[in-house]
C-alpha positions as CSV (number, residue, x, y, z in Angstrom):
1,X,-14.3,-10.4,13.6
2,X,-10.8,-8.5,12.8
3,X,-10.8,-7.3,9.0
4,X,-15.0,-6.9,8.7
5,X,-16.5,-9.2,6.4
6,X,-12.7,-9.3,4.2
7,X,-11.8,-10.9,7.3
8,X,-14.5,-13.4,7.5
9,X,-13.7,-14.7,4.1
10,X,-10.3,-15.0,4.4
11,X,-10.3,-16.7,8.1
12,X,-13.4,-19.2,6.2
13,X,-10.8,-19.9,3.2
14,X,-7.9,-20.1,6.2
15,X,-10.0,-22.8,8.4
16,X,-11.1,-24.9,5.1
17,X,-7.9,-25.4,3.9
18,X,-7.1,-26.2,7.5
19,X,-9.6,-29.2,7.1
20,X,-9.0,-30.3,4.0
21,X,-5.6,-31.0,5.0
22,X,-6.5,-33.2,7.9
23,X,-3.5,-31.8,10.0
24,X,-4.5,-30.3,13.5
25,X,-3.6,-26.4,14.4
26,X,-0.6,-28.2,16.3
27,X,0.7,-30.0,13.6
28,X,0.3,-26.6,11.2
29,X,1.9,-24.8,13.4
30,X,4.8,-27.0,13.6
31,X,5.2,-26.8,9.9
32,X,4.7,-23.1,9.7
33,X,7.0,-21.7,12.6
34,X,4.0,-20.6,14.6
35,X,2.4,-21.5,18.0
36,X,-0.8,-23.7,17.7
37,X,-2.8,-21.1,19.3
38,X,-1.8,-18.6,16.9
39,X,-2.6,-20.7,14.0
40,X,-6.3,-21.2,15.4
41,X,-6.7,-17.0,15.8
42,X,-6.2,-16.6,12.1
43,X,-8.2,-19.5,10.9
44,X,-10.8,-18.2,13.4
45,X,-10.7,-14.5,12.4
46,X,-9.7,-13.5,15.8
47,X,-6.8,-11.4,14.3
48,X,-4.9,-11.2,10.8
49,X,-1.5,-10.9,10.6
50,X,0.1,-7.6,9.8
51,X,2.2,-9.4,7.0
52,X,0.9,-11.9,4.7
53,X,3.8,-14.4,5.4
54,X,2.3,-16.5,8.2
55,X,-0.3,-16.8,6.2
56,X,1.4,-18.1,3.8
57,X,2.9,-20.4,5.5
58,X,-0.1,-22.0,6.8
59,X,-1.3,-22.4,3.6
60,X,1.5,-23.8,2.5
61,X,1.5,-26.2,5.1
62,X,-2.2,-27.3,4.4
63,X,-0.7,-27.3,0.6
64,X,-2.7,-24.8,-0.9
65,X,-2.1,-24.3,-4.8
66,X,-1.8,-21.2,-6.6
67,X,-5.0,-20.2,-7.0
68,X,-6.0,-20.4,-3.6
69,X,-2.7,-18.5,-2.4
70,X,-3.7,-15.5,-4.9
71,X,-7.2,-15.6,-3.5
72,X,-5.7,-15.8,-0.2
73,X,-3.7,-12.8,-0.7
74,X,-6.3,-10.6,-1.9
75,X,-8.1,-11.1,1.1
76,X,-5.4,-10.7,3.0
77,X,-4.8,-7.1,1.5
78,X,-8.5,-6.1,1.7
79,X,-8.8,-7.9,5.3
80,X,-5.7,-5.6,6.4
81,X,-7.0,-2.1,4.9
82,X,-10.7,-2.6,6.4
83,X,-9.4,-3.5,10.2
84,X,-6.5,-0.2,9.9
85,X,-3.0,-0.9,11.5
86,X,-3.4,-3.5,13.7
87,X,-0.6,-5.1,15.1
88,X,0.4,-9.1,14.3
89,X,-1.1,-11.7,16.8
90,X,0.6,-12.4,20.1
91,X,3.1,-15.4,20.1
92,X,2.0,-16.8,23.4
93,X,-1.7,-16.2,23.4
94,X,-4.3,-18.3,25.7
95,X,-4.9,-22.1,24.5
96,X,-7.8,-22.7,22.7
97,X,-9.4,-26.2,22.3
98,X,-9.4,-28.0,19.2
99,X,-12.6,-27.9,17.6
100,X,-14.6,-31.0,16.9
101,X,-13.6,-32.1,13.5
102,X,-15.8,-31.3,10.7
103,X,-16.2,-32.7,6.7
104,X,-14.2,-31.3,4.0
105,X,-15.6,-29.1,1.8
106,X,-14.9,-28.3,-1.8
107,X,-13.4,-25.0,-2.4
108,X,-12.5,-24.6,-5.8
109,X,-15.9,-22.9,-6.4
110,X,-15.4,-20.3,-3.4
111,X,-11.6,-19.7,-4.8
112,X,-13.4,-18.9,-8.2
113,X,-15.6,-16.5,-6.9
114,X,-12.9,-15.2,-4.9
115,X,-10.9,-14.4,-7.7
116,X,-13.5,-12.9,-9.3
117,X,-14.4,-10.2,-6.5
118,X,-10.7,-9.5,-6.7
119,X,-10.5,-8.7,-10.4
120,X,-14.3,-6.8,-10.8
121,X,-12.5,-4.9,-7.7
122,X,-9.4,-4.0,-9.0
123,X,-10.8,-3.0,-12.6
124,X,-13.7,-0.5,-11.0
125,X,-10.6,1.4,-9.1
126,X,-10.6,5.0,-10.2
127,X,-7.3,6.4,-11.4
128,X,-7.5,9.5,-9.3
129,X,-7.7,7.4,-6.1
130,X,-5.0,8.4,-3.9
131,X,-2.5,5.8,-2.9
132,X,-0.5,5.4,0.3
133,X,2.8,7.8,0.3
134,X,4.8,5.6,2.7
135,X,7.8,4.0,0.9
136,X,10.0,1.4,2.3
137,X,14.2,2.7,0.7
138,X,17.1,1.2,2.5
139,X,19.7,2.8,2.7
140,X,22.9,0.9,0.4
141,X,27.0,2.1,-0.6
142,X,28.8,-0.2,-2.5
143,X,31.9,-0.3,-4.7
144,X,31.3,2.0,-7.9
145,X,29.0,0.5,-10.4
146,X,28.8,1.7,-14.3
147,X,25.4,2.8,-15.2
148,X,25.4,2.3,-19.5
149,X,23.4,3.6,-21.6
150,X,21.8,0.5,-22.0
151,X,19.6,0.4,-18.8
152,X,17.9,3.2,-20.2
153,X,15.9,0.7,-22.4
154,X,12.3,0.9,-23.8
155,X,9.8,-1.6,-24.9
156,X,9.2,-1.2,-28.9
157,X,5.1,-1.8,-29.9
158,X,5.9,-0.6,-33.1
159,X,6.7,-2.6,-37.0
160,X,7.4,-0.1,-38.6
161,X,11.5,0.1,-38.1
162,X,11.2,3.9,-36.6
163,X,13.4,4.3,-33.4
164,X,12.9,6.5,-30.3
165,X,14.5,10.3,-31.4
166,X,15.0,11.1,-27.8
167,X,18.7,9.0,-26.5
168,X,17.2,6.0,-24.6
169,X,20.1,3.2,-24.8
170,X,18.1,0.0,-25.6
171,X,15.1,-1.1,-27.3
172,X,13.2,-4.3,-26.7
173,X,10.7,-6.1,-29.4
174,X,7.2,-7.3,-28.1
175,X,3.6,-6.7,-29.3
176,X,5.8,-5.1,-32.8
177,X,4.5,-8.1,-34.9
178,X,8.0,-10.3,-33.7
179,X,5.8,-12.9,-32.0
180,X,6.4,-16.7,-32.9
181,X,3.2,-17.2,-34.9
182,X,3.6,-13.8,-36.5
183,X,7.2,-14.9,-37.9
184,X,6.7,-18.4,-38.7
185,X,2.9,-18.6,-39.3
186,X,3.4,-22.1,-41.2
187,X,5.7,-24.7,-40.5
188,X,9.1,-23.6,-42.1
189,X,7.0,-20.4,-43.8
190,X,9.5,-17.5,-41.9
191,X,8.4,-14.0,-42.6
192,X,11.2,-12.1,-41.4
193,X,10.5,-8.7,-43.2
194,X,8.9,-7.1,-40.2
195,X,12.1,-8.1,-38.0
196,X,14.7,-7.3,-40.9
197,X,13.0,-3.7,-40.6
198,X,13.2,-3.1,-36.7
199,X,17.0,-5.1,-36.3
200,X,17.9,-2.7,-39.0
201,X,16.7,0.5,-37.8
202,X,17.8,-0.1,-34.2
203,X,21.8,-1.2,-35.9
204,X,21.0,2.4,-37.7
205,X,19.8,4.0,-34.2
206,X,23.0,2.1,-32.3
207,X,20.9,0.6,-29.9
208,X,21.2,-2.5,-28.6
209,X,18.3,-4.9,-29.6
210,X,16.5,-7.6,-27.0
211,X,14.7,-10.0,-29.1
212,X,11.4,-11.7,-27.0
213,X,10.4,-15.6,-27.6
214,X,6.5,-16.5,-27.3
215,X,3.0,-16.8,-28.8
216,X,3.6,-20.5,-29.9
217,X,2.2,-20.9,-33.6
218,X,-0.8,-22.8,-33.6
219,X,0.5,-25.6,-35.8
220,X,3.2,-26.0,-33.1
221,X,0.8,-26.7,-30.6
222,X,-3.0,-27.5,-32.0
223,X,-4.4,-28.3,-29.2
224,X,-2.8,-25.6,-26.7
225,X,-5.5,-22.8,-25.2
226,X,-4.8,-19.1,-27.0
227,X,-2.8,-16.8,-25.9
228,X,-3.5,-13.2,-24.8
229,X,-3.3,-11.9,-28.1
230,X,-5.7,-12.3,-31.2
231,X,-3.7,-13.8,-33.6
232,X,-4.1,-17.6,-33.4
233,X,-1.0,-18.1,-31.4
234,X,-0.8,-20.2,-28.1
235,X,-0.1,-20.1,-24.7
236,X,1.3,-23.6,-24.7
237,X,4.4,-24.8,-25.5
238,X,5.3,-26.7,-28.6
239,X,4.0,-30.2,-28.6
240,X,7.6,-31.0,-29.9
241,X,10.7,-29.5,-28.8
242,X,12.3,-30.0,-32.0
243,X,10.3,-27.4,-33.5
244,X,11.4,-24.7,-30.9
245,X,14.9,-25.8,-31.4
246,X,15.0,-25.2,-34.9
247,X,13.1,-21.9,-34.9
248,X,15.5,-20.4,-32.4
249,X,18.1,-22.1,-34.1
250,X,16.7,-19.6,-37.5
251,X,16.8,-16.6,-35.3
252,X,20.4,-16.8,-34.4
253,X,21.5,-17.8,-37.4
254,X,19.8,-14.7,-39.3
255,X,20.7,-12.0,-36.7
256,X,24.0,-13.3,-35.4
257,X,25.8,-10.1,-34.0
258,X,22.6,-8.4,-34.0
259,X,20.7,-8.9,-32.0
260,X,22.0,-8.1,-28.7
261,X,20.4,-10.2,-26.2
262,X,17.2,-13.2,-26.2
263,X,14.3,-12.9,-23.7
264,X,13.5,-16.4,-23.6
265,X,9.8,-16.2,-23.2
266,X,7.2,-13.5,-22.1
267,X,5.4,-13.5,-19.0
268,X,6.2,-17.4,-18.5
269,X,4.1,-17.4,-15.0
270,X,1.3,-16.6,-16.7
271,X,-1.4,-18.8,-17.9
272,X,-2.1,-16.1,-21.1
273,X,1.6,-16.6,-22.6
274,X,2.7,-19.8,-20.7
275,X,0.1,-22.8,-19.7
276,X,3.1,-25.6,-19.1
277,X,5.0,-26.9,-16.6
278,X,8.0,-25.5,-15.0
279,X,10.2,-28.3,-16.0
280,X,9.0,-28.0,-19.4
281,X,10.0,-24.5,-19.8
282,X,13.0,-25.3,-18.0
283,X,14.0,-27.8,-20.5
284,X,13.4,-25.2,-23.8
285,X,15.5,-22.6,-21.3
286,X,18.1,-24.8,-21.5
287,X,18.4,-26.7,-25.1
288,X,17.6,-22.4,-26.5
289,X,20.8,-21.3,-24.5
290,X,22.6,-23.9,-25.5
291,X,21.9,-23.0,-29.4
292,X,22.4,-19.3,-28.8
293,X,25.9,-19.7,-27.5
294,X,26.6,-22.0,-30.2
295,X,25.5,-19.5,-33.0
296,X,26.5,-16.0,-31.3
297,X,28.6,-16.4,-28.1
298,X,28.8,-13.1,-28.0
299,X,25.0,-13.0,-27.3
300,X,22.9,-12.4,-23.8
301,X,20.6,-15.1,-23.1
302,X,18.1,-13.6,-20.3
303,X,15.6,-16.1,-18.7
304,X,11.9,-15.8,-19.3
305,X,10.5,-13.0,-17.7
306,X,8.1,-13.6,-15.1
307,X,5.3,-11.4,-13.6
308,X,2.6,-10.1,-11.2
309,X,5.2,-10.8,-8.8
310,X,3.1,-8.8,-5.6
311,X,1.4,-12.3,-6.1
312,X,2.6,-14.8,-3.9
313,X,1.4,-18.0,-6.4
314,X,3.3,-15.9,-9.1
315,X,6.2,-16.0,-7.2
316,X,5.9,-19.4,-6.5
317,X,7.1,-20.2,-10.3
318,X,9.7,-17.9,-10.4
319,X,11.0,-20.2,-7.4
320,X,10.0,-23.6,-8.5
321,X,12.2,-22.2,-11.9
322,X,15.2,-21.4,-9.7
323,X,14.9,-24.7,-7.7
324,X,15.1,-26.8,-10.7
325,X,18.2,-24.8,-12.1
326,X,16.8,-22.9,-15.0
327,X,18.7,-19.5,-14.4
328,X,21.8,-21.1,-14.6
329,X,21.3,-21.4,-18.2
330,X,21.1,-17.6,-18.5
331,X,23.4,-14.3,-18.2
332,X,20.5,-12.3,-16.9
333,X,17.2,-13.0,-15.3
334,X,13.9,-11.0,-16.5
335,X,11.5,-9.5,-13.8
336,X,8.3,-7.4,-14.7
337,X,9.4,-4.6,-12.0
338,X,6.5,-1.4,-11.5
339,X,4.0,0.4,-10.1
340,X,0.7,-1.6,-9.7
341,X,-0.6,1.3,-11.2
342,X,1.4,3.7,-13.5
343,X,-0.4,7.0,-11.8
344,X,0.9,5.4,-8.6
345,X,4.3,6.5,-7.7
346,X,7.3,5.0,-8.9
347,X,8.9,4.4,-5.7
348,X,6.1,2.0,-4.7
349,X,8.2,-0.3,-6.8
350,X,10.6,-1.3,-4.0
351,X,8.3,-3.2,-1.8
352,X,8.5,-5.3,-4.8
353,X,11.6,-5.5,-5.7
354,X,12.1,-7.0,-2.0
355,X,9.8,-9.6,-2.4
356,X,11.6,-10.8,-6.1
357,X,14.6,-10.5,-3.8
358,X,13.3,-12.8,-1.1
359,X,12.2,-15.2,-4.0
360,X,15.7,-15.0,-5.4
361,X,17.5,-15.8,-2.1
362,X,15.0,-18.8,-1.3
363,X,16.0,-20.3,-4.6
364,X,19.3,-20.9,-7.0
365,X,18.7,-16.7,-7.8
366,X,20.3,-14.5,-10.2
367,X,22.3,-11.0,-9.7
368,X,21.8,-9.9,-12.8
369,X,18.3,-8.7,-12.9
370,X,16.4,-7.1,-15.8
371,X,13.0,-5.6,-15.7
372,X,11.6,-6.4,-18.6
373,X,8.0,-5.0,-18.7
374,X,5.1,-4.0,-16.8
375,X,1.4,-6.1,-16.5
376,X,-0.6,-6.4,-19.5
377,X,-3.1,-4.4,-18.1
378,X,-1.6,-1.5,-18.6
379,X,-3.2,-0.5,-21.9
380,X,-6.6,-0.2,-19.6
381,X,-5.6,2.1,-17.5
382,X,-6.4,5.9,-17.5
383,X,-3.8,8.2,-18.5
384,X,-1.6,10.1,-16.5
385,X,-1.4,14.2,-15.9
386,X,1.7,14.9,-18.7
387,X,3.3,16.8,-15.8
388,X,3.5,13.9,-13.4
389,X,3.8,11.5,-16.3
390,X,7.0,13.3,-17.1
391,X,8.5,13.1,-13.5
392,X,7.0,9.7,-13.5
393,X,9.0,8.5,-16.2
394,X,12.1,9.6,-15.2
395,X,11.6,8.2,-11.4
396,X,10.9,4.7,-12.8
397,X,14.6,4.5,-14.2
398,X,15.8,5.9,-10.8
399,X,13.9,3.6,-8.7
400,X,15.2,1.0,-10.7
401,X,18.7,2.1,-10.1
402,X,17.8,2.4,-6.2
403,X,16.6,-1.4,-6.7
404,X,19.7,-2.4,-8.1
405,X,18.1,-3.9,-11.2
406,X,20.9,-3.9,-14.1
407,X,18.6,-2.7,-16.6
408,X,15.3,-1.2,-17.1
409,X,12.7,-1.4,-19.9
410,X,9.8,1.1,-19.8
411,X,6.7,-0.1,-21.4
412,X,6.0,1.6,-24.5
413,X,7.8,2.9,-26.7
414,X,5.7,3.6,-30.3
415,X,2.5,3.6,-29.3
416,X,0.2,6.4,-27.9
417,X,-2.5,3.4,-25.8
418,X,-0.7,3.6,-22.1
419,X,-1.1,6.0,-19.5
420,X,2.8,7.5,-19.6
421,X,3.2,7.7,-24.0
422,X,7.1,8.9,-24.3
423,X,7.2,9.0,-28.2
424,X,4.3,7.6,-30.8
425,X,6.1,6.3,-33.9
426,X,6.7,8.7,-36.1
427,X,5.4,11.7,-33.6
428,X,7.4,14.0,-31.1
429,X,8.6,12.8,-28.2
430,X,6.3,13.9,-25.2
431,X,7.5,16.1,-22.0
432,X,8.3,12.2,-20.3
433,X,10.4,11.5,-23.2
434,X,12.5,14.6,-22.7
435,X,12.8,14.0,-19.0
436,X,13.9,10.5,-19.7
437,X,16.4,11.5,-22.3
438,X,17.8,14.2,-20.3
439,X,18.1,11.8,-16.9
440,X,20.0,9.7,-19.4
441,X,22.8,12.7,-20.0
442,X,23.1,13.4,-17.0
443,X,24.0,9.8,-16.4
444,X,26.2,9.3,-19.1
445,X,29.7,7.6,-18.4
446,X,28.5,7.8,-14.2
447,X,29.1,4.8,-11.8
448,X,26.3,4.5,-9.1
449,X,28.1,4.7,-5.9
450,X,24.7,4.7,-3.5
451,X,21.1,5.0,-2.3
452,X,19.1,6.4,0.3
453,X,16.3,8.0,1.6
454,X,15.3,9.9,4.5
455,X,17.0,10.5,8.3
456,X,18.4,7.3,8.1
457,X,20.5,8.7,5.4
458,X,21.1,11.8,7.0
459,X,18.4,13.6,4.7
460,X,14.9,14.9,5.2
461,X,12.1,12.5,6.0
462,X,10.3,12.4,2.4
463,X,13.5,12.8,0.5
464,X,15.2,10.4,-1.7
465,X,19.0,10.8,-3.0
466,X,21.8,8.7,-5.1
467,X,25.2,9.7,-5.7
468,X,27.3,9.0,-8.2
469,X,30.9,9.9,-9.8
470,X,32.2,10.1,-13.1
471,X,36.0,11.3,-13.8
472,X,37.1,11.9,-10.2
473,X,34.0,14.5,-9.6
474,X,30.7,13.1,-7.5
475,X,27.7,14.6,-8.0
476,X,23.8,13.8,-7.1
477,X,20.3,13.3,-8.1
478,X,18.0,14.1,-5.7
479,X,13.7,14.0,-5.8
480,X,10.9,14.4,-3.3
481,X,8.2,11.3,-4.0
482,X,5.3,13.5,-1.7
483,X,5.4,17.5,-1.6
484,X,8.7,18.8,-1.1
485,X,12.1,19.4,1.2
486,X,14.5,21.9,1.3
487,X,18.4,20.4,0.9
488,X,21.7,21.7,1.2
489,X,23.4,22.6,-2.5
490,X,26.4,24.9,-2.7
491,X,26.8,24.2,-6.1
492,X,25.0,24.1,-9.3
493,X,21.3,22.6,-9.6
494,X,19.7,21.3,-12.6
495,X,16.1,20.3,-13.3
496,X,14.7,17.9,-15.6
497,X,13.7,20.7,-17.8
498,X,16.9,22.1,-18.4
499,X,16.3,24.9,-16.1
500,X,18.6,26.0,-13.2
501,X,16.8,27.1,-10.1
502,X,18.8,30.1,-7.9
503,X,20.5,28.7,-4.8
504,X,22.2,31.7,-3.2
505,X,21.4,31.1,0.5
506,X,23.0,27.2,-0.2
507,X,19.9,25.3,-0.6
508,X,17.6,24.7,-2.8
509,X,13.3,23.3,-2.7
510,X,13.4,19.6,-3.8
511,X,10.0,18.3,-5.3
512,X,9.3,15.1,-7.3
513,X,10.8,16.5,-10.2
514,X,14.3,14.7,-9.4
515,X,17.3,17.6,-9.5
516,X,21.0,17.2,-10.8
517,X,23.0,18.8,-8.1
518,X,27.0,19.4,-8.6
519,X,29.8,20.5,-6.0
């Protein structure tokens, strides 16, 4: 059995979705692009797949729903570590007959369980495990590209109106008491002192403010489930769609000019924040923007954000958004783009960016992408070494560039309960903060001209590199993700820290503290 017992489980979910479906191997195969022989090796366990997209496919085919496409995945990923690096299954194996037919059987309860294994899993991994230090970078040049200050953005969990001291170029409001139910906790009760105090000291700070929709107010919708957060608001939408209309409506009217941009839920593939359909949220997508472009048309109406995209079933929202025409309601469209841990490397972001990219091109997409976020498990996890926090922090904003995302959003700012803290409110910013700050400078008034990363860019094997230009004169940035390379600099180097290593002999040691190097 390929994949040990990970295997066995995902080749018994494979084969009862199979019969459930009632279609034969043949007729799967058909639907799925694969030979009939090949579909009966996976559902048999004779071989898994080296990519999870045949898999999908079949699943697909047999229509599995979401839950049983996460629980799929997982095994998938656990099926594929345990058997090592084996290749995909032939496309022209031997026949194999068609197996006597047997009764369905019910597999809600096994998907339950499945899902369960999965998360008791994931939460008893240490955070000193080491994680694989192969990235996938192409290699892109385009036309020169202005990188703002405003991609430099951070997630506020703060009320108290005090902004970051260390030059990010954008500030976003979530988990800083700007909720829904925290604003209007009674039906045409607004509280608004709590936003009055962070709009106002982000206008004094000069950064641009995105304002974040969700946490539906329980008189809004009684009956909904809760959301992830303890303070009586919902996960559902508002029974009536009046009510949304007329709170958004209040927003605009009261912060007209500023507030920058509207986030137009959290999280919206997620049963915690969101528990409606897709066209439901597609509808309040489109009656908000319409509102906000009456009331401020100078304003940036970003879709909701969507998450846990490494998740095929998550993704499957983001796409059944874009089929029914949501993002064309917006100027931007909100991603939760990281690591799957933040002591994993930045870099490790890409893979996913690919697959939001994928998701994007299968569907009426967007090009103007936002990461908005992280998961909202981040708070759990262990913190990370300050040193590698530091290089960490400044990496995530480069790998976001590399992605091609139009602005980032690092998640926190204000609070010291997450494994990379840049600045607690009121405190001193940390050594990530600095790094941040400084990658910002360095950055400031540049166009992004390209990416790319190893001998396919002409550059040792682990390094990374993007160049830019700002008034006639290119320059560089340059980083090692695992140990170091040497690379060729006959001008000046700078290091996050400020210092400037010697370079005499016309190169200089590269390490995953990224380097600012100048003709």
């Amino acid at each position: 059995m390929a994949g040990g017992g990970h295997g066995r489980a995902l080749a018994e979910l494979l084969e009862g979705l199979k019969r459930r479906s009632g279609h034969s191997y043949e007729r799967i195969g058909a639907k799925a692009h694969l030979s009939r022989s090949t579909v009966h090796r996976y559902c048999s366990g004779a071989s898994v797949p080296a990519a999870f997209g045949p898999l999908e496919r079949i699943a697909t085919a047999c229509d599995a729903g979401r839950d049983e496409l996460s629980a799929l995945f997982r095994l998938w990923e656990r099926a594929d570590a345990a058997r090592g690096d084996v290749a995909s299954a032939p496309s022209t194996p031997a026949p194999v007959p068609e197996p006597k037919a047997r009764h369905p059987i019910g597999w809600w309860p096994l998907v339950a369980s499945l899902v369960m294994v999965t998360l008791v899993g994931a939460s008893a991994v240490p955070a000193a495990e080491p994680v694989a230090r192969t990235f996938h970078a192409p290699m892109w040049t385009d036309l020169p590209a202005p990188v703002g200050n405003e991609f430099f953005g951070v997630t506020a969990n703060s009320e108290t109106g005090l902004m970051p001291s260390f030059g990010v170029g954008a500030v976003r409001l979530w988990d800083s008491g700007t909720r829904w139910q925290n604003l209007e906790p009674e039906r045409g009760g607004a509280q608004w002192s709590t936003l009055d105090r962070l709009v106002d000291g982000a206008g004094r700070a000069g950064l641009p403010v995105l304002f974040v929709f969700g946490g539906t107010p329980g008189w809004a919708a009684p009956g909904g489930p809760p959301s992830a957060y303890p303070d009586g608001s919902r996960a559902a939408p508002p029974d009536d769609l009046a009510d949304w209309d007329t709170f958004v409506g209040k927003v605009v009217e009261r912060y007209r000019g500023r507030i920058e941009s509207y986030e137009l839920w959290d999280m919206a593939n997620h049963p915690k924040y969101f528990t409606g359909p897709v066209e439901r949220l597609v509808e309040m997508v489109r009656r908000a923007s319409r509102i906000i472009r009456a009331g401020d048309p100078g304003a940036v109406v970003v879709c909701p954000s969507m998450g846990q995209l490494g998740d095929p079933a998550a993704r499957l929202v983001l796409e059944r958004f874009g089929e029914l025409r949501g993002y064309e309601s917006c100027d931007a469209a909100a991603v939760k783009l990281h690591p799957g841990r933040m002591a994993d490397p930045p870099e490790t972001m890409l893979a996913l960016a690919d697959e939001v990219e994928r998701s994007f091109h299968r569907t009426n997409g967007h090009a103007n992408l936002w990461s908005t976020g992280t998961d909202f498990d981040v708070p759990l996890q262990p913190p990370v070494d300050p040193a590698l926090a530091a290089d960490y922090a400044a990496r995530f904003f480069l790998t976001g560039l590399y992605a091609r995302f139009k602005r980032m959003y690092f998640y926190n700012w204000g609070s010291d309960r997450v494994p990379i803290v840049l600045q607690p409110a009121g405190g001193p910013p940390t050594r990530a903060a600095a790094h941040v700050g400084r990658l910002g400078r360095w950055l400031d008034g540049a166009k992004i001209r390209s990416c790319g990363a190893g001998t396919r860019a002409g550059l040792p094997e682990n390094l990374w590199q993007c160049r830019f230009e700002r008034d006639g004169e290119e320059f560089r940035i340059a980083w090692a993700p695992a140990g170091a390379a040497r690379l060729s600099a006959p001008g000046t180097v700078e290091l996050l820290d400020g210092t400037r290593p010697e370079n005499g002999s016309g190169s200089v040691e590269i390490t995953g503290s990224p380097a600012l190097l100048k003709p």
